[in-house]
Structure formats: structure tokens, C-alpha cells
mmJSON file of the N, C-alpha and C atoms, coordinates in Angstrom:
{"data_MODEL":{"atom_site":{
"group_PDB":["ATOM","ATOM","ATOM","ATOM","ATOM","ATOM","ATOM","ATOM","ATOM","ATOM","ATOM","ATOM","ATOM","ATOM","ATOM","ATOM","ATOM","ATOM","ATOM","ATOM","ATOM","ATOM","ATOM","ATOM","ATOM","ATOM","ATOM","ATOM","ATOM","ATOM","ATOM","ATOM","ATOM","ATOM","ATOM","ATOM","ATOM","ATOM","ATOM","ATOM","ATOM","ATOM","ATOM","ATOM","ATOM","ATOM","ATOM","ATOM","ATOM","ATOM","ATOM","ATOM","ATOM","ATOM","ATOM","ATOM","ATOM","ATOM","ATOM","ATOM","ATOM","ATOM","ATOM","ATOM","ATOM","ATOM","ATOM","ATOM","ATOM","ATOM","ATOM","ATOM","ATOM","ATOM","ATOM","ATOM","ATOM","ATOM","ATOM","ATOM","ATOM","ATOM","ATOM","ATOM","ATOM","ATOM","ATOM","ATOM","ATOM","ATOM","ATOM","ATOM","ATOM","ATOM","ATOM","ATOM","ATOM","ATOM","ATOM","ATOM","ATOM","ATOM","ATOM","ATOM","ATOM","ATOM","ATOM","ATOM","ATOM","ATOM","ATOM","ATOM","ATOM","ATOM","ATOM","ATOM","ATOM","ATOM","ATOM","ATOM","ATOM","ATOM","ATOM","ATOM","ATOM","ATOM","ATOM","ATOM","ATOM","ATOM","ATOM","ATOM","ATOM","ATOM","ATOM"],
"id":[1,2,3,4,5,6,7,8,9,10,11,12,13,14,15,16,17,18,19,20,21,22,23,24,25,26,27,28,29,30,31,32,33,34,35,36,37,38,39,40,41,42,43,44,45,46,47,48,49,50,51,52,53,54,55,56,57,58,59,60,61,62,63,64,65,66,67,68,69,70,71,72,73,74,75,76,77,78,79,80,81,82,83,84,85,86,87,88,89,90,91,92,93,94,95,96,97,98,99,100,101,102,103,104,105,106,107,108,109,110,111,112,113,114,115,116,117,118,119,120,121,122,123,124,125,126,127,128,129,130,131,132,133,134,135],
"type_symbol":["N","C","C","N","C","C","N","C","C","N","C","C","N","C","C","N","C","C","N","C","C","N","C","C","N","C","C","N","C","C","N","C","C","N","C","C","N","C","C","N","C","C","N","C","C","N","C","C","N","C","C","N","C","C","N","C","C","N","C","C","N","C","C","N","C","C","N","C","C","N","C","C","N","C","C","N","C","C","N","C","C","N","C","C","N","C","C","N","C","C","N","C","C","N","C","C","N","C","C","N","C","C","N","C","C","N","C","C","N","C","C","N","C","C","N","C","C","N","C","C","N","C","C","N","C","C","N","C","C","N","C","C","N","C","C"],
"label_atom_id":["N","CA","C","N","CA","C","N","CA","C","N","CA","C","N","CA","C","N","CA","C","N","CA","C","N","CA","C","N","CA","C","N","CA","C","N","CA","C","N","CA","C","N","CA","C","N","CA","C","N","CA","C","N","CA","C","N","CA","C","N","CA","C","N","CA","C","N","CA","C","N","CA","C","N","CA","C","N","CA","C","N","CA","C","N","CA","C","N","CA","C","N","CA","C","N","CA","C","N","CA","C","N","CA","C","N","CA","C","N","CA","C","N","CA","C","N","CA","C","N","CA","C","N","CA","C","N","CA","C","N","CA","C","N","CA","C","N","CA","C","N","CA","C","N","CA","C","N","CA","C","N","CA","C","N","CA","C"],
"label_alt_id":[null,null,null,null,null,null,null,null,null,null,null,null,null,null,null,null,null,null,null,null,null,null,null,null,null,null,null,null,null,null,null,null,null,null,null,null,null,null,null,null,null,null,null,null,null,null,null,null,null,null,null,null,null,null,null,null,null,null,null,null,null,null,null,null,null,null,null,null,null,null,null,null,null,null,null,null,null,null,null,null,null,null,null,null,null,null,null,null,null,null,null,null,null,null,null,null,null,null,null,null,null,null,null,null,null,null,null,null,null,null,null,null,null,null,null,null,null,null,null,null,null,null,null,null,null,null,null,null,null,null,null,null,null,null,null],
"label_comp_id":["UNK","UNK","UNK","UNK","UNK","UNK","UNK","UNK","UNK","UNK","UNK","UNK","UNK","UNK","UNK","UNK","UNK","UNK","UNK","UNK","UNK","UNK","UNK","UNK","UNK","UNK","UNK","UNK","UNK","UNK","UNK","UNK","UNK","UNK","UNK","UNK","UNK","UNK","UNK","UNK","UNK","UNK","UNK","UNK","UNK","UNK","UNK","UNK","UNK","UNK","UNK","UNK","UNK","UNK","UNK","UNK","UNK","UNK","UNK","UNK","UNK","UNK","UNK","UNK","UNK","UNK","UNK","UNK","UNK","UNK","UNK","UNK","UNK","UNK","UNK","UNK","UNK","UNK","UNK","UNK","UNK","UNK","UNK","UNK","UNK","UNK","UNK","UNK","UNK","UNK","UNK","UNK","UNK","UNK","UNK","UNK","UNK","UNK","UNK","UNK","UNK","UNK","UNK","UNK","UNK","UNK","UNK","UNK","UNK","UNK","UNK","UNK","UNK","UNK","UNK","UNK","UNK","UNK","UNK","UNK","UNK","UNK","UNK","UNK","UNK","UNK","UNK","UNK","UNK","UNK","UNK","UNK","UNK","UNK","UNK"],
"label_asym_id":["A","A","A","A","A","A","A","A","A","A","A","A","A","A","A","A","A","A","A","A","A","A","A","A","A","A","A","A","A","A","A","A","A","A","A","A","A","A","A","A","A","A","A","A","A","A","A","A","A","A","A","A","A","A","A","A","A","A","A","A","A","A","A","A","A","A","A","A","A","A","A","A","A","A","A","A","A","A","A","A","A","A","A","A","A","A","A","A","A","A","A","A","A","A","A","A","A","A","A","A","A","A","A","A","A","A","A","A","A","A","A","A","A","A","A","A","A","A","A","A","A","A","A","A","A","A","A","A","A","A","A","A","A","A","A"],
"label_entity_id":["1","1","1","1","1","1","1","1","1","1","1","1","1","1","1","1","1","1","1","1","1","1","1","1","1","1","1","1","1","1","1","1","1","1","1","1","1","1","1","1","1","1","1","1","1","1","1","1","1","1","1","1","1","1","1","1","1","1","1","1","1","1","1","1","1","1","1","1","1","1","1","1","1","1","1","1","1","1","1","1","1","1","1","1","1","1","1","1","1","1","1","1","1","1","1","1","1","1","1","1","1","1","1","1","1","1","1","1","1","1","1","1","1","1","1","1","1","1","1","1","1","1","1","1","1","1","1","1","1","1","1","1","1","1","1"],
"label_seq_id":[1,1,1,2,2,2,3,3,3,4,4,4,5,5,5,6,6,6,7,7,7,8,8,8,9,9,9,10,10,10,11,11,11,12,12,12,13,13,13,14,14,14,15,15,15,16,16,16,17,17,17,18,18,18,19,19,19,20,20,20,21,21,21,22,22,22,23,23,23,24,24,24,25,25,25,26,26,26,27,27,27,28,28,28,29,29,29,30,30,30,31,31,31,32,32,32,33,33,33,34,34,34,35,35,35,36,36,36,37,37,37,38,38,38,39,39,39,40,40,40,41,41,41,42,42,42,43,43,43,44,44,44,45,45,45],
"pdbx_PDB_ins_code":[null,null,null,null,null,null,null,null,null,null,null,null,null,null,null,null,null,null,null,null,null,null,null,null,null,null,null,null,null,null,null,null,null,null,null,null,null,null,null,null,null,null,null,null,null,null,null,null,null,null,null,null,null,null,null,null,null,null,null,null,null,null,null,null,null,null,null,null,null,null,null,null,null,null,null,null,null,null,null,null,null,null,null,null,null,null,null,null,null,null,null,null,null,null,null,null,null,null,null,null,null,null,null,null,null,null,null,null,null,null,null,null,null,null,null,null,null,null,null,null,null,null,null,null,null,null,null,null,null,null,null,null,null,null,null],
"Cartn_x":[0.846,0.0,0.895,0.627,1.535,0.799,1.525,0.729,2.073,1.684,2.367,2.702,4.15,4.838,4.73,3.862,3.298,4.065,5.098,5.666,6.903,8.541,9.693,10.66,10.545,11.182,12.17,13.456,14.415,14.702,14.627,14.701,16.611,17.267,18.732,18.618,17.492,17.541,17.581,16.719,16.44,16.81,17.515,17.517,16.535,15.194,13.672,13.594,12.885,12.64,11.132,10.372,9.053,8.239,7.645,6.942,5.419,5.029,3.882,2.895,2.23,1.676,0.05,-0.006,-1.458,-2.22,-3.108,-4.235,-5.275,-5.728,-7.115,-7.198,-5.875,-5.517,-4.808,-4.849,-3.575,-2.678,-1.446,-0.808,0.62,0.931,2.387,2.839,4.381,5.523,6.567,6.999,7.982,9.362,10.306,11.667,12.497,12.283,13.424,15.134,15.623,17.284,17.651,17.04,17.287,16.431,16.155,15.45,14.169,13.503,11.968,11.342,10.149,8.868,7.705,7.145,5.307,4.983,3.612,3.048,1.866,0.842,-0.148,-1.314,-2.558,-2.966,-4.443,-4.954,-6.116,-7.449,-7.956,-9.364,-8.885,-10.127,-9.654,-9.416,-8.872,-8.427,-8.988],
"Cartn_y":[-1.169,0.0,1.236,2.227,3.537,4.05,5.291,6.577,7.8,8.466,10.039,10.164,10.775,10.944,12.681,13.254,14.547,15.354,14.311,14.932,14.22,14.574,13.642,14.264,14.093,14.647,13.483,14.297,13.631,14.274,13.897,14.345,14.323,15.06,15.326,14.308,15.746,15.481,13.586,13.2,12.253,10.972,11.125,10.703,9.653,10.352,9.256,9.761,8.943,9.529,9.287,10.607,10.54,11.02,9.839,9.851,10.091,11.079,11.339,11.306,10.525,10.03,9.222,9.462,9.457,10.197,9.839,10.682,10.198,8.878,9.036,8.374,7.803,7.697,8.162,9.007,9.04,7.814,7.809,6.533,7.844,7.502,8.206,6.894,6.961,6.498,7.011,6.328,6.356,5.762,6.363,4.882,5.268,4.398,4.465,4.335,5.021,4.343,2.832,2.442,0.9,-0.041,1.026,0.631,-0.152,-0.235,-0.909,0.104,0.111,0.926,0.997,2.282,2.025,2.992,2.039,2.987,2.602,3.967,4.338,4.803,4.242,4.184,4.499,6.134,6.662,6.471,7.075,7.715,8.268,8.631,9.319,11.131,11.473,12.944,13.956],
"Cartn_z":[0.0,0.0,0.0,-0.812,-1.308,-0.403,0.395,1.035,0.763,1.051,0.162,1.419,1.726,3.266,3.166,4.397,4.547,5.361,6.307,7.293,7.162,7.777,7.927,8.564,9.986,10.889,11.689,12.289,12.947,13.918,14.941,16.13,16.822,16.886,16.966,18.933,19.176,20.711,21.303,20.624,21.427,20.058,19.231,17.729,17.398,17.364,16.846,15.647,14.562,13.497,13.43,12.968,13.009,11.539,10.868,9.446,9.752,9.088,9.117,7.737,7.221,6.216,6.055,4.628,4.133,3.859,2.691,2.492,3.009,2.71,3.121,4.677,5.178,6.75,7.35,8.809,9.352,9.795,9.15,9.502,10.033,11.654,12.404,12.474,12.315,12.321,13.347,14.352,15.114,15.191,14.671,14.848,15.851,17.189,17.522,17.67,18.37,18.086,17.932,19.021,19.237,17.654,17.032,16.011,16.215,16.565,16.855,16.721,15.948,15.431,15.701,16.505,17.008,15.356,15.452,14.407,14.701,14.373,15.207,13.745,13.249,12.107,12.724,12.243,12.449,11.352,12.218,10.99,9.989,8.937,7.957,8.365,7.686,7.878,6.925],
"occupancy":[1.0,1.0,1.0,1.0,1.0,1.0,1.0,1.0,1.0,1.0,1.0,1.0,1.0,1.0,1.0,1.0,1.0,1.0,1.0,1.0,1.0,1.0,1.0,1.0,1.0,1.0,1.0,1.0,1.0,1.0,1.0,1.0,1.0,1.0,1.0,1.0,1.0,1.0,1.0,1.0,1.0,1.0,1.0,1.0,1.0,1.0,1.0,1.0,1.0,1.0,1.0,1.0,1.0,1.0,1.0,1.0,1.0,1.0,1.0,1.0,1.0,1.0,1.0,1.0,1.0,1.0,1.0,1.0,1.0,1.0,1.0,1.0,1.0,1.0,1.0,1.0,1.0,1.0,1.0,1.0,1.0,1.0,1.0,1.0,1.0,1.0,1.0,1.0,1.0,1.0,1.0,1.0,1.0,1.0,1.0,1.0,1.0,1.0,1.0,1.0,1.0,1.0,1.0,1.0,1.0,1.0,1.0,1.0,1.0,1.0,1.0,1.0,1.0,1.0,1.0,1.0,1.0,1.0,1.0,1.0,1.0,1.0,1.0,1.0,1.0,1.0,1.0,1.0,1.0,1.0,1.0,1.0,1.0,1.0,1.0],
"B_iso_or_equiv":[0.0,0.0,0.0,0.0,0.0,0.0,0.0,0.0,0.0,0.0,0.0,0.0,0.0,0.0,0.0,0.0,0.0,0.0,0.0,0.0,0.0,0.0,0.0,0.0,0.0,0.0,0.0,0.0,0.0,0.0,0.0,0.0,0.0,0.0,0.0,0.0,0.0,0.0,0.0,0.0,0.0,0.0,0.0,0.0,0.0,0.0,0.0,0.0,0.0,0.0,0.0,0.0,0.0,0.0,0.0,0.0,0.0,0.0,0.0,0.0,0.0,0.0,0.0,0.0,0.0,0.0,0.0,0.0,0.0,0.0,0.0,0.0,0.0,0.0,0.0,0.0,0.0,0.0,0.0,0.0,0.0,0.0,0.0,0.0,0.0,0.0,0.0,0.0,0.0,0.0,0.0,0.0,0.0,0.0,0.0,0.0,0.0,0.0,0.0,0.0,0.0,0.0,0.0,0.0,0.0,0.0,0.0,0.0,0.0,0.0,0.0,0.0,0.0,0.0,0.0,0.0,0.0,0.0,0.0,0.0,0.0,0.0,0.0,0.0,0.0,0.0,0.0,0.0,0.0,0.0,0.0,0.0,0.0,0.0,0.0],
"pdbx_formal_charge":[null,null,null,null,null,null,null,null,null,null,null,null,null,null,null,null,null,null,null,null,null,null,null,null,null,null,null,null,null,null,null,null,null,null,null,null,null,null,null,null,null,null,null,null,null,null,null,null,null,null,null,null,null,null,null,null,null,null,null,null,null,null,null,null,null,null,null,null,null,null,null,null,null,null,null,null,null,null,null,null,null,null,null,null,null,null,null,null,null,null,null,null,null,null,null,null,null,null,null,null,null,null,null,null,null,null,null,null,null,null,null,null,null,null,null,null,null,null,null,null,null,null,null,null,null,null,null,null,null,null,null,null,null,null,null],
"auth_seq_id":[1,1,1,2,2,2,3,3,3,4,4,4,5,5,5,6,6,6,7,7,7,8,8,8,9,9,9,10,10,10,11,11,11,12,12,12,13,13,13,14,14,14,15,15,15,16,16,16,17,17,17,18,18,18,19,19,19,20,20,20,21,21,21,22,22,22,23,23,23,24,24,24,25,25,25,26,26,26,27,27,27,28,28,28,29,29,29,30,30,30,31,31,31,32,32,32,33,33,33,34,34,34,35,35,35,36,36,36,37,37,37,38,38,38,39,39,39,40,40,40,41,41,41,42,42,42,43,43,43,44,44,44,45,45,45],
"auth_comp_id":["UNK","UNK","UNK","UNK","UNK","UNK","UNK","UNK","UNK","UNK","UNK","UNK","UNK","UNK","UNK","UNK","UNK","UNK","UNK","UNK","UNK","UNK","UNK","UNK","UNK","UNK","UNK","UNK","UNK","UNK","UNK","UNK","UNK","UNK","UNK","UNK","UNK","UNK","UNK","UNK","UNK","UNK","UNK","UNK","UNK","UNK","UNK","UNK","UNK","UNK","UNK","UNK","UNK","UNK","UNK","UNK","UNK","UNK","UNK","UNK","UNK","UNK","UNK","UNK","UNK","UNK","UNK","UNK","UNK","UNK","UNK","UNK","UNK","UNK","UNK","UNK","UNK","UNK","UNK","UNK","UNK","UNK","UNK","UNK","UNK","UNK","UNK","UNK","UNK","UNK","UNK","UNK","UNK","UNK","UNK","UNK","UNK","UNK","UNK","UNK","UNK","UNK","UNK","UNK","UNK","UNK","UNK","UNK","UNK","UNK","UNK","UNK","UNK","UNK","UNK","UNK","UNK","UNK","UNK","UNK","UNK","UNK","UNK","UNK","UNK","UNK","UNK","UNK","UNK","UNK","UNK","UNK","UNK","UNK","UNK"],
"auth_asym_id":["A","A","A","A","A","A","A","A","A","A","A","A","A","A","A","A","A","A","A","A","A","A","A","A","A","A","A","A","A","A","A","A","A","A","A","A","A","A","A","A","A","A","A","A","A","A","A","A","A","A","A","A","A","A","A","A","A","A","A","A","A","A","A","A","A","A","A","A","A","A","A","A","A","A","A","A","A","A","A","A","A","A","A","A","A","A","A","A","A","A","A","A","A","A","A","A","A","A","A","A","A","A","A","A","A","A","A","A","A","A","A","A","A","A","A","A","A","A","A","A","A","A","A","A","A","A","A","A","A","A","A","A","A","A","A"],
"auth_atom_id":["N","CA","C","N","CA","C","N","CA","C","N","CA","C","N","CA","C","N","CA","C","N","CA","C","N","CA","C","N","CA","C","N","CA","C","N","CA","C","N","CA","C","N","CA","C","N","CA","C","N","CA","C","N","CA","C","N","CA","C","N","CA","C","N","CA","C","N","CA","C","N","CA","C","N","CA","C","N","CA","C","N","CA","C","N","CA","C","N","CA","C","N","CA","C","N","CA","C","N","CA","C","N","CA","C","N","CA","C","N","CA","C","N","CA","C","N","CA","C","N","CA","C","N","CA","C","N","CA","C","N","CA","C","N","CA","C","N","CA","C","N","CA","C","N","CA","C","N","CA","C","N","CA","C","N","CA","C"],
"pdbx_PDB_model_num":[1,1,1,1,1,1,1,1,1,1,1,1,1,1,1,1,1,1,1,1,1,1,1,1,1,1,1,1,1,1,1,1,1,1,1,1,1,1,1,1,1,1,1,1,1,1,1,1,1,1,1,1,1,1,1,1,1,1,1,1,1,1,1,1,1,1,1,1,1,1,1,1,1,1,1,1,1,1,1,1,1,1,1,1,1,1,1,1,1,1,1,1,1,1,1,1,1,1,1,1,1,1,1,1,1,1,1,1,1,1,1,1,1,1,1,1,1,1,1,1,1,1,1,1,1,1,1,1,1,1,1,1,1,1,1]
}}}
């Protein structure tokens, strides 16, 4: 499934990387350092 990435932020402070994406869902993306990933998939927007 393609979704268009709306947001793509890196966090220096705490080094997370945070994807923010979709059109017709919110789908957030979290990576942590240790590398393991929450991702958190909403309503439509």
C-alpha cells in the first residue's frame, strides 16, 4: 500500500525519526534508536 509521506522529521535530541503520512488515513511512524517501530494508524483525515 503507497501513502504520500506529509511529514519527515528527525529528532537530533532524542535521535527518533518521526513519518507522518497518508491521504485518506492518518498513519504516524515512530523509529526508535534501538530501532523498533510504534506505528499508530487513524481515521480518515
Amino acid at each position: 500500500m503507497k501513502q504520500d509521506i506529509l511529514l519527515f522529521f528527525y529528532d537530533e535530541d532524542t535521535n527518533k525519526f518521526f513519518i507522518l503520512a497518508g491521504k485518506k488515513a492518518r498513519i504516524e511512524v515512530t523509529v526508535y534508536p534501538d530501532s523498533t517501530a510504534e506505528v499508530e494508524i487513524g481515521d480518515e483525515i
